[in-house]
Backbone as ProteinMPNN parsed JSONL, in Angstrom:
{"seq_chain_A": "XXXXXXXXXXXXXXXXXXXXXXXXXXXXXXXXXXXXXXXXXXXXXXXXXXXXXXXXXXXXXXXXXXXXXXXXXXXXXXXXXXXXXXXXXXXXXXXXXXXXXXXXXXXXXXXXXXXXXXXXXXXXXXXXXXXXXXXXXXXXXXXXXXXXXXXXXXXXXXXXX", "coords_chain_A": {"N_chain_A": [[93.083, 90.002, 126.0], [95.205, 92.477, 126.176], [97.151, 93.897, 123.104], [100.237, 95.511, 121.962], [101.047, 97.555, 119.768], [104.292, 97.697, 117.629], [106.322, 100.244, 116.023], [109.32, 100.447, 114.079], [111.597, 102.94, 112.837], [112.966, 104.436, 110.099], [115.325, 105.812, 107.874], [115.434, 105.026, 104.99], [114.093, 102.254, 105.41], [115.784, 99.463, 104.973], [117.697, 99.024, 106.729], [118.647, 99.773, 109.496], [116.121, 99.762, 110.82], [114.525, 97.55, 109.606], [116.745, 95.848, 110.853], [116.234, 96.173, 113.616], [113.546, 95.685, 113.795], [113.97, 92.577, 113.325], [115.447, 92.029, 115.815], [113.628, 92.797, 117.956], [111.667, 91.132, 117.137], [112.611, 88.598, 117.658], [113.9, 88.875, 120.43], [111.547, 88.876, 121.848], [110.144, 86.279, 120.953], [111.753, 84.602, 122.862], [111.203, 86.071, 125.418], [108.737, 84.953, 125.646], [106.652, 86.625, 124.876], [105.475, 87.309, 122.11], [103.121, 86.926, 120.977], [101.988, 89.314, 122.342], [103.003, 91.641, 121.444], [102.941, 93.204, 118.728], [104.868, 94.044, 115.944], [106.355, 95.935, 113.685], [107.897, 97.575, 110.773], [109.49, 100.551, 108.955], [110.033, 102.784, 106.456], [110.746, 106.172, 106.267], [111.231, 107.236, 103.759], [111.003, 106.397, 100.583], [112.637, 105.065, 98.853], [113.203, 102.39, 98.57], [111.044, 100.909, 98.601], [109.346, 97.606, 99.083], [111.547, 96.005, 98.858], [114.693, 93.754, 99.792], [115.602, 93.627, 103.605], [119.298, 95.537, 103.263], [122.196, 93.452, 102.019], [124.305, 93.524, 104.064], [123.662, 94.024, 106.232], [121.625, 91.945, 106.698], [123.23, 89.89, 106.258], [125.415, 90.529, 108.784], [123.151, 90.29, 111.008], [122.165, 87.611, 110.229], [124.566, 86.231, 111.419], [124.689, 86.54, 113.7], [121.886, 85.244, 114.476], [119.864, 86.307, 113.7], [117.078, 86.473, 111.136], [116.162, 88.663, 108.738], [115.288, 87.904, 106.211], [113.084, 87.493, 105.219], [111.755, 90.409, 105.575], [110.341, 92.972, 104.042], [111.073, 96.386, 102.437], [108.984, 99.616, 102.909], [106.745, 102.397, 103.237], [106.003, 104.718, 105.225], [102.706, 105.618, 106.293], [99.665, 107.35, 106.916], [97.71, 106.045, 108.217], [99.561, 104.786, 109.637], [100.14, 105.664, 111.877], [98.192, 106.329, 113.344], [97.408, 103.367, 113.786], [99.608, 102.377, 115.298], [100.995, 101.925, 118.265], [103.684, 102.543, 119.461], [105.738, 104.522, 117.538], [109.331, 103.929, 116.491], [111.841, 105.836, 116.265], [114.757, 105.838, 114.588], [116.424, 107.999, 114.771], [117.312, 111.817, 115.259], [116.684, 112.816, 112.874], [114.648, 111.067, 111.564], [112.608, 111.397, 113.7], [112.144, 114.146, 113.425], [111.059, 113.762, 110.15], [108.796, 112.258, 110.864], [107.678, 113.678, 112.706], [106.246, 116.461, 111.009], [104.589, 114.839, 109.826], [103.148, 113.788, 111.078], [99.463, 113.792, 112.417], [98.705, 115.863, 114.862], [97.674, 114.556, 117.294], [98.648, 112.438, 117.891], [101.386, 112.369, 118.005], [102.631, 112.136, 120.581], [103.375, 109.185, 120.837], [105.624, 109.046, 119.128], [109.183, 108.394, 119.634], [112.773, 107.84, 120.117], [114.785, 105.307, 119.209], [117.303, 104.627, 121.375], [116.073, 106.11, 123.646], [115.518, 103.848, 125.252], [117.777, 102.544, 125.964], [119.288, 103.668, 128.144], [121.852, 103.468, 129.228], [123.54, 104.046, 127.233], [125.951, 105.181, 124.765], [125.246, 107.008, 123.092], [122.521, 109.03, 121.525], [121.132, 108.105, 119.02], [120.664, 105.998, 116.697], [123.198, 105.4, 114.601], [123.183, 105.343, 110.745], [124.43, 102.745, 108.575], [124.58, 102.8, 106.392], [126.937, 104.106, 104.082], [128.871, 102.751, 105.311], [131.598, 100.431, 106.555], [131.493, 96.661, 107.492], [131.779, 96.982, 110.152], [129.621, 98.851, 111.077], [127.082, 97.949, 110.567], [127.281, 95.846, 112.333], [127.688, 97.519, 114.752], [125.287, 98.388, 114.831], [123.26, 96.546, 115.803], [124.825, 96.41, 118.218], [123.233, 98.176, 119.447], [120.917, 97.991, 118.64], [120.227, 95.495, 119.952], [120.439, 95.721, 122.928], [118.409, 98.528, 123.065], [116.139, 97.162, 122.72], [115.857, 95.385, 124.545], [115.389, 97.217, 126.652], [113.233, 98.042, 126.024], [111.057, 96.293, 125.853], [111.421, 95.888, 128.47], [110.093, 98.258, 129.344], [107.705, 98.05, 128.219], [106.899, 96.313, 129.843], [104.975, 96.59, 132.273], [102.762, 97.652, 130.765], [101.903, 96.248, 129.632], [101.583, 93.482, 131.485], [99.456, 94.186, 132.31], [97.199, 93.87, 130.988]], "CA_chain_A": [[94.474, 90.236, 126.315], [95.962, 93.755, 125.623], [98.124, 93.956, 122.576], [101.101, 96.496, 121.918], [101.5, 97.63, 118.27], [105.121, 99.047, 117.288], [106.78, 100.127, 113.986], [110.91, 101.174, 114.081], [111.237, 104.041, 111.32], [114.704, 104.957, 109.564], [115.083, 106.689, 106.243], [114.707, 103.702, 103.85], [113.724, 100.517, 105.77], [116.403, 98.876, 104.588], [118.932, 98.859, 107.562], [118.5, 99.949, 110.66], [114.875, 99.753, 111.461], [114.305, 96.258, 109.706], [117.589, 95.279, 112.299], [115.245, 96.606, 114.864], [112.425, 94.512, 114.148], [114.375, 91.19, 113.597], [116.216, 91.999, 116.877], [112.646, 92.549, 118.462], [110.826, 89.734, 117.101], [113.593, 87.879, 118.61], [113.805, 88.896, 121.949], [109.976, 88.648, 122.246], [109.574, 85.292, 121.246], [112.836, 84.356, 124.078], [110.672, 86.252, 126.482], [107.344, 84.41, 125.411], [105.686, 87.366, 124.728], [105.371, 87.49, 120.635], [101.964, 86.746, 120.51], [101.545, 90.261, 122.868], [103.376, 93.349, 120.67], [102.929, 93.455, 117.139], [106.267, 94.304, 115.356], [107.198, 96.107, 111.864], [109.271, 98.52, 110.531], [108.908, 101.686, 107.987], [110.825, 104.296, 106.07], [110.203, 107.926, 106.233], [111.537, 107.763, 102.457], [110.36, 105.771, 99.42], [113.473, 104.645, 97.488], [113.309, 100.773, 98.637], [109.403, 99.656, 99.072], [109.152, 96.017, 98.378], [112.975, 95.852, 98.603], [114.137, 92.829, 101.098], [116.723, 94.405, 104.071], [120.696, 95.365, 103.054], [122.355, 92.298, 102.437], [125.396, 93.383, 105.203], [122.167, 94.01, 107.289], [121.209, 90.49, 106.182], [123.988, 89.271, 106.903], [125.483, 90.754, 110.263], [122.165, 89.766, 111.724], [122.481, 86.063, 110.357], [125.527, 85.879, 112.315], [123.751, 86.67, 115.561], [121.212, 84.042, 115.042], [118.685, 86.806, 113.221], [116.749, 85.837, 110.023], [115.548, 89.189, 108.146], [115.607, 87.891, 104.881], [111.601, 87.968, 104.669], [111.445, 91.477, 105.336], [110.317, 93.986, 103.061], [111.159, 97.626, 103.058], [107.936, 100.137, 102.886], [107.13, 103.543, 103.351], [105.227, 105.293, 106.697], [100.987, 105.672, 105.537], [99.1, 107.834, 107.624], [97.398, 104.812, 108.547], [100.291, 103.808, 110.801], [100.218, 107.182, 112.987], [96.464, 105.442, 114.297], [97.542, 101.598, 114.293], [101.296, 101.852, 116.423], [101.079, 102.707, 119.889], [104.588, 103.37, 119.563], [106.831, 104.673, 116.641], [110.086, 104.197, 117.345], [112.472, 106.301, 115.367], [116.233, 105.294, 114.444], [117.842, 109.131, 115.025], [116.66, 112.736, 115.086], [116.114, 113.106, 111.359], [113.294, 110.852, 111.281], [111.924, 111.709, 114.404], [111.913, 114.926, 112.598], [110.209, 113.417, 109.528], [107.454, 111.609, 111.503], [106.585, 114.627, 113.803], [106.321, 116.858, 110.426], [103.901, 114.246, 108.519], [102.258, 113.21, 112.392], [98.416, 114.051, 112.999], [99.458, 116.881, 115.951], [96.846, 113.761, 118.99], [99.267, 111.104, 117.51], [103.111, 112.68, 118.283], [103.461, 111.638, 122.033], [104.046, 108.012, 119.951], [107.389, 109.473, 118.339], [110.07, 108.189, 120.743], [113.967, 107.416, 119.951], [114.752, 103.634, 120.184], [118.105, 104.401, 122.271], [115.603, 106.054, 125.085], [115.461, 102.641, 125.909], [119.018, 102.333, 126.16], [119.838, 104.915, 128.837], [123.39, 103.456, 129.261], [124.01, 103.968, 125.664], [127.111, 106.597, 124.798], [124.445, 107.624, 122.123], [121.122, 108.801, 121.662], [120.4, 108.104, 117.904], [121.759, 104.649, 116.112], [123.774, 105.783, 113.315], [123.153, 104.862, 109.591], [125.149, 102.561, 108.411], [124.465, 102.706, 104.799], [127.579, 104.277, 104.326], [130.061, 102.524, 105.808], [131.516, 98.744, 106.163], [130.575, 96.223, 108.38], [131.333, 97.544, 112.001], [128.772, 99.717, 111.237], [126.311, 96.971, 110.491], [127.664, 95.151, 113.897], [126.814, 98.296, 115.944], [123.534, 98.903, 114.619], [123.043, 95.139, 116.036], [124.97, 96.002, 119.383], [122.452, 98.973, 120.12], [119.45, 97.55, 118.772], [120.165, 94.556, 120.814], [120.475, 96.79, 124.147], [117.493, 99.227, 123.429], [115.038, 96.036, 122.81], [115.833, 94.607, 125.69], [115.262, 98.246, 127.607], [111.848, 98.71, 125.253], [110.395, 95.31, 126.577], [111.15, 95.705, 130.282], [109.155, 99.584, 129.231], [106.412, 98.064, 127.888], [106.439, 95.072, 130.48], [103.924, 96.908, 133.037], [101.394, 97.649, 130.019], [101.442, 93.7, 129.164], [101.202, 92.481, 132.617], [98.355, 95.444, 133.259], [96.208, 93.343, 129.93]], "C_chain_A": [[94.967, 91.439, 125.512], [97.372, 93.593, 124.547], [98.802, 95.603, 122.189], [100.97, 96.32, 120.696], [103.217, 98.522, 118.373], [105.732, 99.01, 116.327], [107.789, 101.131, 114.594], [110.615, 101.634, 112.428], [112.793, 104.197, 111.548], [114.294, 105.692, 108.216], [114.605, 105.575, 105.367], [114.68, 102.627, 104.42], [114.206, 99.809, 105.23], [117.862, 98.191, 105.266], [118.751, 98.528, 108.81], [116.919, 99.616, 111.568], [113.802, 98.271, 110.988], [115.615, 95.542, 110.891], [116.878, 95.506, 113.742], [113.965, 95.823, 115.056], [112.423, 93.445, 113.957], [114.555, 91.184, 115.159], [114.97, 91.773, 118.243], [111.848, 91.706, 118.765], [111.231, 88.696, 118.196], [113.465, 87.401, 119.769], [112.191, 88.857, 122.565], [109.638, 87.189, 122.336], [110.926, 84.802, 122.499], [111.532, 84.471, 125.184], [109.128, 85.825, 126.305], [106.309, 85.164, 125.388], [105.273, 87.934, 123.13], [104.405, 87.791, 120.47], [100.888, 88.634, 121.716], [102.357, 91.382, 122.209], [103.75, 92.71, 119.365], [104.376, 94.104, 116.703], [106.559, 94.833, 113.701], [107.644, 97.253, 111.923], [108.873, 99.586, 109.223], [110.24, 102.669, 107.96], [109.817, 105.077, 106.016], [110.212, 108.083, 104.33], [111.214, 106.327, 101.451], [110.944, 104.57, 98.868], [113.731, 102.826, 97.816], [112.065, 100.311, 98.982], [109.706, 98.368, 98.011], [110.941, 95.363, 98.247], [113.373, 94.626, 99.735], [116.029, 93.693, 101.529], [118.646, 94.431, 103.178], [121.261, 94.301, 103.178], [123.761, 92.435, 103.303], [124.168, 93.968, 106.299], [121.811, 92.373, 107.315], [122.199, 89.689, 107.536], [124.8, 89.604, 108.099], [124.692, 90.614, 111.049], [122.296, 88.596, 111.886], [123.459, 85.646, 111.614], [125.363, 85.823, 113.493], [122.731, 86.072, 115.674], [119.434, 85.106, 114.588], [118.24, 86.811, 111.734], [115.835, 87.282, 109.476], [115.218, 89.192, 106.996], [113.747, 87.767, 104.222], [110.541, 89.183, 105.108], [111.414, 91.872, 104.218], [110.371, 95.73, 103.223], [109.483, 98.303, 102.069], [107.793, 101.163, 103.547], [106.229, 103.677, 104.71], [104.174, 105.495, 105.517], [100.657, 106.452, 106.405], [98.353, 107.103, 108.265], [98.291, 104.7, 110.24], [100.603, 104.749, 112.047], [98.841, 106.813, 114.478], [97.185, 103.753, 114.434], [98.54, 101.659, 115.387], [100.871, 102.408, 117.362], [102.54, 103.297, 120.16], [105.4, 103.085, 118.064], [108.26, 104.982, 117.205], [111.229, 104.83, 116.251], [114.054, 105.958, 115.552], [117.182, 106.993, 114.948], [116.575, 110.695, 114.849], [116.153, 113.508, 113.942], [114.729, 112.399, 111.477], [112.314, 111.034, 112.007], [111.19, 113.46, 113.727], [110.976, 115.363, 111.658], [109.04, 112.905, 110.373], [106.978, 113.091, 111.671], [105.771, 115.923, 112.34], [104.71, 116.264, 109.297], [102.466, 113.465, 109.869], [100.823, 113.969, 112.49], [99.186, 114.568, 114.75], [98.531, 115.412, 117.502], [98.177, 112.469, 118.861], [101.358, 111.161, 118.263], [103.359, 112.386, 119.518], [103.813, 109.998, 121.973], [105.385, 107.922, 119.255], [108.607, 109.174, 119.426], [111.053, 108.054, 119.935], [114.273, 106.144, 120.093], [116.051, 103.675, 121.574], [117.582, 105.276, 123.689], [115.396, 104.814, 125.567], [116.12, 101.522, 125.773], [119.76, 103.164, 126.924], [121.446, 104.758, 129.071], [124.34, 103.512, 128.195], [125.153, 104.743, 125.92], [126.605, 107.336, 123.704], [123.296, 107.959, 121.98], [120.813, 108.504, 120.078], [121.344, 106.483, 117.298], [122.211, 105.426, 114.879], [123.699, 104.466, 111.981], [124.405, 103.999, 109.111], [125.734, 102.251, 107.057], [126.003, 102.603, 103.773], [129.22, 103.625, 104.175], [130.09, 101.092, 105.022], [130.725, 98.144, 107.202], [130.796, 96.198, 109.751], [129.89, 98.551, 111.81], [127.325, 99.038, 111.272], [126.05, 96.415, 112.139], [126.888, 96.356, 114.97], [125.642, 98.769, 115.711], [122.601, 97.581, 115.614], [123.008, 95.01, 117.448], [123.197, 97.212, 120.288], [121.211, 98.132, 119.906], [119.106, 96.243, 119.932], [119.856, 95.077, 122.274], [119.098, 97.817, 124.12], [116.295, 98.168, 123.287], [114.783, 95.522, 123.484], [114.857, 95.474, 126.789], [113.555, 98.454, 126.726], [111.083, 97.717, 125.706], [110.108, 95.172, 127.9], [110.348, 97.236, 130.016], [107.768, 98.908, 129.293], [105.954, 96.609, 128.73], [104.986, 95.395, 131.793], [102.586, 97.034, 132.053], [101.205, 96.002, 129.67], [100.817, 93.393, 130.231], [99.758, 93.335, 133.108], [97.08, 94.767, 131.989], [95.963, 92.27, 130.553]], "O_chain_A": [[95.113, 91.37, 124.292], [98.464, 93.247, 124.996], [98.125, 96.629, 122.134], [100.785, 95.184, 120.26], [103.4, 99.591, 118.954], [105.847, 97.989, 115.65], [107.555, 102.14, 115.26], [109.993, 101.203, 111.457], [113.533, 104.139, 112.531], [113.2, 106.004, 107.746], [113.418, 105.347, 105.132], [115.387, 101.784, 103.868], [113.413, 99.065, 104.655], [118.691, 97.396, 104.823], [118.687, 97.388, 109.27], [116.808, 99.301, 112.752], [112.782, 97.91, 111.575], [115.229, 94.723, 111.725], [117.149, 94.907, 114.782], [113.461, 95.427, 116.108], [111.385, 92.816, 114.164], [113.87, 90.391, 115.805], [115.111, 91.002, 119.192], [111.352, 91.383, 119.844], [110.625, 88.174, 119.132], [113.149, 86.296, 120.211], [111.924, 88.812, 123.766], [109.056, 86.709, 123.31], [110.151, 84.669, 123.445], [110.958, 83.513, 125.702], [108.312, 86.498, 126.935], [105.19, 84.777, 125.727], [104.744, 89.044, 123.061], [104.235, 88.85, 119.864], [99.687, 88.903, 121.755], [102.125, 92.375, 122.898], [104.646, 91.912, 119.091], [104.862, 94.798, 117.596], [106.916, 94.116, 112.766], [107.795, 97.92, 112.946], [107.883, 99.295, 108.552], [111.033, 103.101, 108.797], [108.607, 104.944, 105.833], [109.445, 108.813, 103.701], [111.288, 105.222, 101.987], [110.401, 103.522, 98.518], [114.525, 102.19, 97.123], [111.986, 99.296, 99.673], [110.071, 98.217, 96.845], [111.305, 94.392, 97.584], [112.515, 94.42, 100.593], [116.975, 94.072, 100.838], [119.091, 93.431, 102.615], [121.131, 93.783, 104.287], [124.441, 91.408, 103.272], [124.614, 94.294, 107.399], [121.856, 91.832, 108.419], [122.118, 89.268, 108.69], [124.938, 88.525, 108.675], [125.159, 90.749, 112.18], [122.492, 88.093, 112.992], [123.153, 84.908, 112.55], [125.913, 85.044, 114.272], [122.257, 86.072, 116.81], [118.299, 84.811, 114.963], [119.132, 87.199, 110.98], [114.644, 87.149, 109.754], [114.83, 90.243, 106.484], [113.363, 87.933, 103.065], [109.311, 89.205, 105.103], [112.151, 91.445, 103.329], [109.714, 96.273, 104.111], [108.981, 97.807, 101.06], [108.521, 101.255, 104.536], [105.78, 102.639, 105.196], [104.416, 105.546, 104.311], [101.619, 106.451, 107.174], [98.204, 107.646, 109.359], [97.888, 104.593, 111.399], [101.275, 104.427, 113.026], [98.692, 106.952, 115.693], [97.307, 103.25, 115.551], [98.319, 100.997, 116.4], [100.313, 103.5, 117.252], [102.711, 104.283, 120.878], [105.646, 101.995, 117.548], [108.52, 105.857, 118.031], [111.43, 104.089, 115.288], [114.503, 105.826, 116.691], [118.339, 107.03, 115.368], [115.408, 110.65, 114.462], [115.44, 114.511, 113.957], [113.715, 113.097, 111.487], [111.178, 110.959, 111.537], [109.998, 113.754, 113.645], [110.292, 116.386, 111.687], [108.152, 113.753, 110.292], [106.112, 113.626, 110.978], [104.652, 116.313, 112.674], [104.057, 116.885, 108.459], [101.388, 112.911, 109.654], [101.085, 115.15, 112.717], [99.892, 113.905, 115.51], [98.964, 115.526, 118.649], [98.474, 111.734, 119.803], [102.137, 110.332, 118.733], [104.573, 112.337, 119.717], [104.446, 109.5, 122.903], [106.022, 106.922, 118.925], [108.826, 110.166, 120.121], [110.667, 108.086, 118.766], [114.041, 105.697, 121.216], [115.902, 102.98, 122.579], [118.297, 105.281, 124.691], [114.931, 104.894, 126.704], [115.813, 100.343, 125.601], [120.879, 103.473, 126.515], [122.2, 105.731, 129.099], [125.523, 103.174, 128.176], [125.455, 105.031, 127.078], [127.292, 108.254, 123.256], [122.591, 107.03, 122.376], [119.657, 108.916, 119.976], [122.492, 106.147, 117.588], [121.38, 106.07, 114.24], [123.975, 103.269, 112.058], [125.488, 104.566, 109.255], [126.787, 101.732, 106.688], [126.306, 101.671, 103.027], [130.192, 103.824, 103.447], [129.531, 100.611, 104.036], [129.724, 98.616, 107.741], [130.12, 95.498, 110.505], [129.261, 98.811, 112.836], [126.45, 99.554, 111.968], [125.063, 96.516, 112.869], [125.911, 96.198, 115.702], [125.056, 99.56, 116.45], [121.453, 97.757, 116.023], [122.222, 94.334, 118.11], [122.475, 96.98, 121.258], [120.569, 97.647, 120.837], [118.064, 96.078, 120.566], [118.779, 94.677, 122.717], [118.616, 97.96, 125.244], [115.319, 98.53, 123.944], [113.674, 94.99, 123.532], [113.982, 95.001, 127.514], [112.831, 99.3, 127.251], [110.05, 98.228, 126.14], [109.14, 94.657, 128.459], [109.7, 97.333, 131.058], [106.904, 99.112, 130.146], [104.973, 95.931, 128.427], [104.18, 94.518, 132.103], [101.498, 96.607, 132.437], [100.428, 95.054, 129.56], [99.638, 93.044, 130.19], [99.143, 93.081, 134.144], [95.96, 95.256, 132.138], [95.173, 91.451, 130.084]]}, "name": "protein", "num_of_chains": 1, "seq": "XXXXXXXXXXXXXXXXXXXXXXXXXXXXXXXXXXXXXXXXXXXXXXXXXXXXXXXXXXXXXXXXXXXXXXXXXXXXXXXXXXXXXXXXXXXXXXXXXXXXXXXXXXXXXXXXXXXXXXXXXXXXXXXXXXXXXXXXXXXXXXXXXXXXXXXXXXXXXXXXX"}
């Protein structure tokens, strides 16, 4: 049975791109397909490995019924350029970083997560480091919306294993 690997990238794996792979996990096991795409998450940048997600990340997830609290944040390896079939990047900075630090056979793996959110009013999720907690909330509403649109993507390579 054909498995999917994919790893959401942000600056420090501490926000946005662990909210991306709770939100994932999620909607995978719903759609009974968990045990078919592999799921984790990576910074481009250093300053939180071993760190567990933002706790208004934490917690604006909780509230929606998502449990990231045994994430850990961790950096991109060169490693993970060969394991993911797809990297999915949080905004055009890290797409940036990836393509910059990417083996040149590996970069048609660098995608945006809100391409698979075409009805978005955005193409990049914004950081919400930053802010308060609407910013948390809409990291939550997009990721929710491009996960959905990244599963029905990768639903012809599943059903084609």
């Amino acid at each position: 049975m054909k498995t999917i690997a994919v790893c959401f990238v942000c600056l420090g794996n501490i926000c946005r791109s662990p909210t991306a792979e709770g939100v994932m996990r999620h909607q995978l096991a719903e759609a009974k397909l968990a045990d078919r795409v592999i799921v984790d998450s990576a910074g481009t940048g250093n300053w939180h490995i071993g760190e567990a997600p933002d706790e208004r990340a934490q917690q604006a997830a909780r509230e929606r019924g998502y449990d990231l609290s045994q994430l850990r944040g961790r950096q991109m390896t060169a490693s993970d350029f060969e394991r993911f079939d797809l990297l999915i990047a949080m905004d055009d900075a890290n797409v940036d970083a990836l393509s910059k630090i990417c083996p040149p056979m590996y970069r048609d793996k660098i995608r945006l997560l809100m391409e698979f959110a075409p009805q978005a009013d955005t193409r990049e999720v914004a950081d919400p480091y930053f802010g308060g907690a609407a910013g948390f909330d809409r990291v939550l509403d997009q990721c929710e919306a491009a996960c959905r649109g990244l599963i029905a993507a990768l639903g012809n390579q599943l059903s084609a294993g």
